[in-house]
C-alpha positions as CSV (number, residue, x, y, z in Angstrom):
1,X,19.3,15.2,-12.2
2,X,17.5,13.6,-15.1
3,X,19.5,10.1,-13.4
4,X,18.1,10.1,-10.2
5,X,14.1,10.5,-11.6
6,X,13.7,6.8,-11.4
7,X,14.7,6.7,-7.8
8,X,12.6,9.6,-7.0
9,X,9.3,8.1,-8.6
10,X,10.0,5.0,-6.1
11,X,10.7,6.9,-3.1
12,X,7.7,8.8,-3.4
13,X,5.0,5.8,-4.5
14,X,6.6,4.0,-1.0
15,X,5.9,7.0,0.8
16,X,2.6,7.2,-0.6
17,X,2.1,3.4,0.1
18,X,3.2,3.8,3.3
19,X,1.1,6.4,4.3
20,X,-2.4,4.7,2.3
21,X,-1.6,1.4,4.6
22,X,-1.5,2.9,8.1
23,X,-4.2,5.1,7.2
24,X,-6.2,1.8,6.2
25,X,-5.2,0.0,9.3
26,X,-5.8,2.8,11.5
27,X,-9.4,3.1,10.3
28,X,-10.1,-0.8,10.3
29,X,-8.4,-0.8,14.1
30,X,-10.8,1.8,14.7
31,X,-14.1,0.6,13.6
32,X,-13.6,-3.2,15.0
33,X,-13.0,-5.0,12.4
34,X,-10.8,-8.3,12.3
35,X,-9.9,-11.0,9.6
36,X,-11.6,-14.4,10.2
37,X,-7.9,-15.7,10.7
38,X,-6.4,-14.4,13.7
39,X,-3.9,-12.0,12.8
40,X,-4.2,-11.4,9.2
41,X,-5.6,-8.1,9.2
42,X,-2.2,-6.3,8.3
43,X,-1.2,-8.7,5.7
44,X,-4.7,-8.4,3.6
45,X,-4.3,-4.5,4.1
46,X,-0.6,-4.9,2.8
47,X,-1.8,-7.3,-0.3
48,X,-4.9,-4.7,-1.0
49,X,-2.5,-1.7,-1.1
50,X,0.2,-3.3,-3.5
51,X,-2.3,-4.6,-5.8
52,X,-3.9,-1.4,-6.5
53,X,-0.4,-0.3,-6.8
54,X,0.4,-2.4,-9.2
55,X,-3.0,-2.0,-11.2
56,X,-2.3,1.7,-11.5
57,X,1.0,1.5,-12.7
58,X,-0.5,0.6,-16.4
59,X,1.9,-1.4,-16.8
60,X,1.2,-3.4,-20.5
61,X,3.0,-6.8,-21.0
């Protein structure tokens, strides 16, 4: 089982990603808001999720 942690992690922080995202875009639907350019209100929420994604992955280089 110890093989298949890896792919478990990753399933699980999609998931999670997933579920941050529409939750985001639901609320920012909701209350009006829009990007100043016409239709890039799901890409900026996409970019904002995987950013602080990848900032809490602590990843060192």
């Amino acid at each position: 089982m110890k093989a298949f942690r890896p792919l478990w992690l990753a399933l699980r922080a999609a998931v999670l990603a997933t579920a941050v995202f529409w939750v985001a875009t639901f609320i920012i639907d909701n209350i009006g808001w829009e990007a100043p350019i016409r239709g890039a209100t799901e890409p900026l929420v996409f970019f904002g999720v995987f950013f602080l994604g990848v900032l809490m992955t602590g990843v060192k280089g």
